[in-house]
C-alpha positions in Angstrom: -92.0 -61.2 -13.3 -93.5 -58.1 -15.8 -94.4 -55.3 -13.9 -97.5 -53.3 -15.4 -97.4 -49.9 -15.5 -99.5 -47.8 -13.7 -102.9 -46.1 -14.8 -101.3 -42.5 -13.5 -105.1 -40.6 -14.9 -106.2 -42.7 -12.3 -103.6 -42.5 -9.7 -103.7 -39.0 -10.3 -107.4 -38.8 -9.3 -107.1 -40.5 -6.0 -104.2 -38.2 -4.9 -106.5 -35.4 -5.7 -109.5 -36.7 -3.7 -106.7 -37.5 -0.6 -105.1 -34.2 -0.8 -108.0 -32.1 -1.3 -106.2 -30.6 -4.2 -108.5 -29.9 -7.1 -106.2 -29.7 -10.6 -107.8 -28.0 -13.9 -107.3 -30.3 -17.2 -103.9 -28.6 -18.5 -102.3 -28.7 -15.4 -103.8 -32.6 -14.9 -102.7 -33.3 -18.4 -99.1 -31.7 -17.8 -98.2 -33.9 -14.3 -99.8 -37.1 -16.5 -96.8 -36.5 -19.1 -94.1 -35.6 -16.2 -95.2 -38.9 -14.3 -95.1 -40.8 -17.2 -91.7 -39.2 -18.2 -90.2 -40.2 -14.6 -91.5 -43.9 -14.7 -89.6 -44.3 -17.9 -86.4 -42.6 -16.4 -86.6 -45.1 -13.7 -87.8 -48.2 -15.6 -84.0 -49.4 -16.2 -82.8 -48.7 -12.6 -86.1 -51.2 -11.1 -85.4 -53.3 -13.8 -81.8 -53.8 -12.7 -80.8 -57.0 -10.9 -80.0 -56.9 -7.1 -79.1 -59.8 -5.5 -81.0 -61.5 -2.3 -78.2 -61.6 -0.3 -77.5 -58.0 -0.5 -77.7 -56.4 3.3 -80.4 -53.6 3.5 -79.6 -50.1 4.0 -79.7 -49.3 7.6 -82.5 -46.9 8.3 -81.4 -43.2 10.3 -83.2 -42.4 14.0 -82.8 -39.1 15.2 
């Protein structure tokens, strides 16, 4: 299955709106080419094969 990638302008936006955080242009445009930058860094790890019968990593309580 092909995995689309995401529309980060737009992604971006509704973080802004949820965090109340209001970014200027250049500082928007910057964290567009760092999130696009880290998708592609981790395109080849998600992309990897894992097999179904592998046991899930147990999850820590304090």
């Amino acid at each position: 299955m092909k995995q689309t990638s995401p529309d980060w302008a737009t992604w971006l936006a509704q973080m802004e709106q949820v965090l109340g955080v209001t970014l200027d242009e250049q500082r928007r445009a910057e964290l567009l080419v760092h999130f696009t930058r880290i998708a592609g860094m981790a395109e080849p790890l998600m992309a990897f094969p894992l097999d179904d019968r592998l046991e899930v990593a147990g999850v820590y309580k304090a």
